[in-house]
VOBA-1610 file (N, C-alpha, C; in pm, whole numbers, padded with zeros to 5 digits, always signed):
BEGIN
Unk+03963-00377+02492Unk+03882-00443+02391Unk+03774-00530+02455Unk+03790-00589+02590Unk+03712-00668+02652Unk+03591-00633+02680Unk+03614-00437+02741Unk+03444-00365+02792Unk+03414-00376+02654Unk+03455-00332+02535Unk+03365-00310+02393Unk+03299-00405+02382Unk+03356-00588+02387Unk+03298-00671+02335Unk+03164-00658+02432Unk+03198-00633+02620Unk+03073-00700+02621Unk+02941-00583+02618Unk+03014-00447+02589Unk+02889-00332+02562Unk+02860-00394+02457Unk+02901-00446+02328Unk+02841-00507+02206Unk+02735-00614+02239Unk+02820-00679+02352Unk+02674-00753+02377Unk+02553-00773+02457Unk+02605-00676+02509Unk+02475-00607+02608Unk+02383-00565+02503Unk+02425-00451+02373Unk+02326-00416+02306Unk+02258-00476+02201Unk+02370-00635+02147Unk+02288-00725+02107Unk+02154-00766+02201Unk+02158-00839+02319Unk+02072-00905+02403Unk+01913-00771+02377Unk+01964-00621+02430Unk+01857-00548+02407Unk+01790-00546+02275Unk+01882-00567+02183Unk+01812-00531+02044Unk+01688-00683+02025Unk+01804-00833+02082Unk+01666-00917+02060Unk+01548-00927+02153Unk+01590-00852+02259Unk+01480-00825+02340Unk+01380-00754+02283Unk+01437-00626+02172Unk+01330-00524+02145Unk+01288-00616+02027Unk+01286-00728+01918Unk+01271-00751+01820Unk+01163-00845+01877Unk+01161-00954+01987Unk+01092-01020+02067Unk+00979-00967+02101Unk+00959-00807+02158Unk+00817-00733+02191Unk+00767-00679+02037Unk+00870-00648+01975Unk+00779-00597+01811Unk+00705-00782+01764Unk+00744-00841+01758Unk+00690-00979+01693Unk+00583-00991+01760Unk+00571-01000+01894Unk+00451-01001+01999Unk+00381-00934+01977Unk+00383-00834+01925Unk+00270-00725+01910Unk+00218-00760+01795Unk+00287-00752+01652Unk+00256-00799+01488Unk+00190-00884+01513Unk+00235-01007+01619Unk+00144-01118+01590Unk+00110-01201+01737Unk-00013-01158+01771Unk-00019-01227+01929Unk-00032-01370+01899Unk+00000-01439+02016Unk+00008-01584+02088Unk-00115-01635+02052Unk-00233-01583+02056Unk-00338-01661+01992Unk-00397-01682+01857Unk-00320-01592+01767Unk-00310-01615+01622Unk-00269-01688+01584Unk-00321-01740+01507Unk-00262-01940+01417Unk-00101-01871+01363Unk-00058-02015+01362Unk+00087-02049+01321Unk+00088-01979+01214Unk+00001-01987+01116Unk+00011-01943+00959Unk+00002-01798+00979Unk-00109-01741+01059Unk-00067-01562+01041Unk+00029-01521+01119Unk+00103-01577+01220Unk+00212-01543+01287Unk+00331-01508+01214Unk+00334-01639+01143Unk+00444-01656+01075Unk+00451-01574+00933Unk+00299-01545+00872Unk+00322-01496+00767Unk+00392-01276+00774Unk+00291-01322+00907Unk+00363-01131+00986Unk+00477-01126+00990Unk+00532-01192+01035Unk+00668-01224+01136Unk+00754-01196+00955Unk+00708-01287+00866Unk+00812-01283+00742Unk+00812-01185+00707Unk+00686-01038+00690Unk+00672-00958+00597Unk+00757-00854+00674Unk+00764-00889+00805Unk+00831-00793+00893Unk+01041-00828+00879Unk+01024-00905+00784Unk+01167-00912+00740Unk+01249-01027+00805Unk+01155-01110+00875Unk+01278-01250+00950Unk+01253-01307+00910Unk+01366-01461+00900Unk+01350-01590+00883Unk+01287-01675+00950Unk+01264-01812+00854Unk+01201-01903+00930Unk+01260-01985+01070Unk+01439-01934+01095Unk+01488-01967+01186Unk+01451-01893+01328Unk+01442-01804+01304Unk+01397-01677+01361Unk+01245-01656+01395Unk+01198-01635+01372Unk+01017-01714+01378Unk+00999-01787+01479Unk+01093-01919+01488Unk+01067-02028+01494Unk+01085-02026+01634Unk+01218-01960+01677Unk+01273-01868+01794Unk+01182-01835+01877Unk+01093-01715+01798Unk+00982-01637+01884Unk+00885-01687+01917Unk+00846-01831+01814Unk+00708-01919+01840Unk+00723-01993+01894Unk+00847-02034+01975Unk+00874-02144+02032Unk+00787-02265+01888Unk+00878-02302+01793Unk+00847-02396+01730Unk+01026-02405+01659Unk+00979-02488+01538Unk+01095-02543+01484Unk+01098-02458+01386Unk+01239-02446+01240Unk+01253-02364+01130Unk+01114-02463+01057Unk+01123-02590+01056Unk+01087-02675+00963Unk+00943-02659+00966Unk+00855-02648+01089Unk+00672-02624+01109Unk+00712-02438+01041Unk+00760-02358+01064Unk+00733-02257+00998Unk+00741-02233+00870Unk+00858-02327+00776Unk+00865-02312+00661Unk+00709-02399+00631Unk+00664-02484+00639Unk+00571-02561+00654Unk+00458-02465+00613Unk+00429-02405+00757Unk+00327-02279+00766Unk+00303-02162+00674Unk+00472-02116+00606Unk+00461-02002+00530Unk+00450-02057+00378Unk+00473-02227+00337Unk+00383-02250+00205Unk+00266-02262+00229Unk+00221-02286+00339Unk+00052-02300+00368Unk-00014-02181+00308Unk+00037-02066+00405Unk-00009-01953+00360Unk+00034-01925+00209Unk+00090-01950+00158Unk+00143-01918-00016Unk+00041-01945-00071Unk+00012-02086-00048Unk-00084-02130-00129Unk-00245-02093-00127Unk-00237-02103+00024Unk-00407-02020+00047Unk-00392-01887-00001Unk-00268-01796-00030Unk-00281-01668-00096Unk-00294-01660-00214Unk-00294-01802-00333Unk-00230-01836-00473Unk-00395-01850-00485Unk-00507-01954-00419Unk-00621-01965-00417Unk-00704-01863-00366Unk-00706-01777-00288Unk-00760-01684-00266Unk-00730-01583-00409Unk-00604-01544-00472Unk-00604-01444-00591Unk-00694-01516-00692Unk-00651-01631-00727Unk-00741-01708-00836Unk-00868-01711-00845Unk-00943-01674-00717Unk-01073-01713-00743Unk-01127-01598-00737Unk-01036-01465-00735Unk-01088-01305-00732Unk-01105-01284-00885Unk-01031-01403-00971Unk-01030-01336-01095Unk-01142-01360-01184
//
C-alpha cells in the first residue's frame, strides 16, 4: 500500500506541475492581477488556487475578481 500511496503522489506533484504551466500560459506574469485572475477563474480554479500560482493571497484575488465583475457589469451597461 506504501508504493501506491507514493505513485499517487508522484502523480499528484506532476498534475500540479502540469496545471502551473497551463495557468502560465492563459495568463503571463506581466498581465495585471485582474486578467490573470479573471483567466485563471474561467479556466475553473479558485481564488485559493490563483493565489498559489500568483504568488499572492486568496483575499487580493477575491478582491481582483469583483474588480473585474464590476468593470464587466459597466462595460455591458454602457453597450446598451
Amino acid at each position: 500500500m506504501n508504493d501506491e500511496n507514493e505513485r499517487l503522489a508522484r502523480i499528484e506533484q506532476q498534475l500540479e506541475i502540469l496545471v502551473r504551466l497551463v495557468a502560465m500560459r492563459v495568463s503571463p506574469e506581466g498581465s495585471p492581477m485582474i486578467e490573470r485572475a479573471a483567466r485563471m477563474q474561467k479556466a475553473g480554479l479558485q481564488p485559493k488556487e490563483i493565489a498559489v500560482l500568483c504568488d499572492s493571497t486568496p483575499n487580493a484575488v477575491s478582491v481582483a475578481l469583483a474588480k473585474n465583475k464590476r468593470q464587466s457589469k459597466k462595460g455591458n451597461t454602457s453597450k446598451r
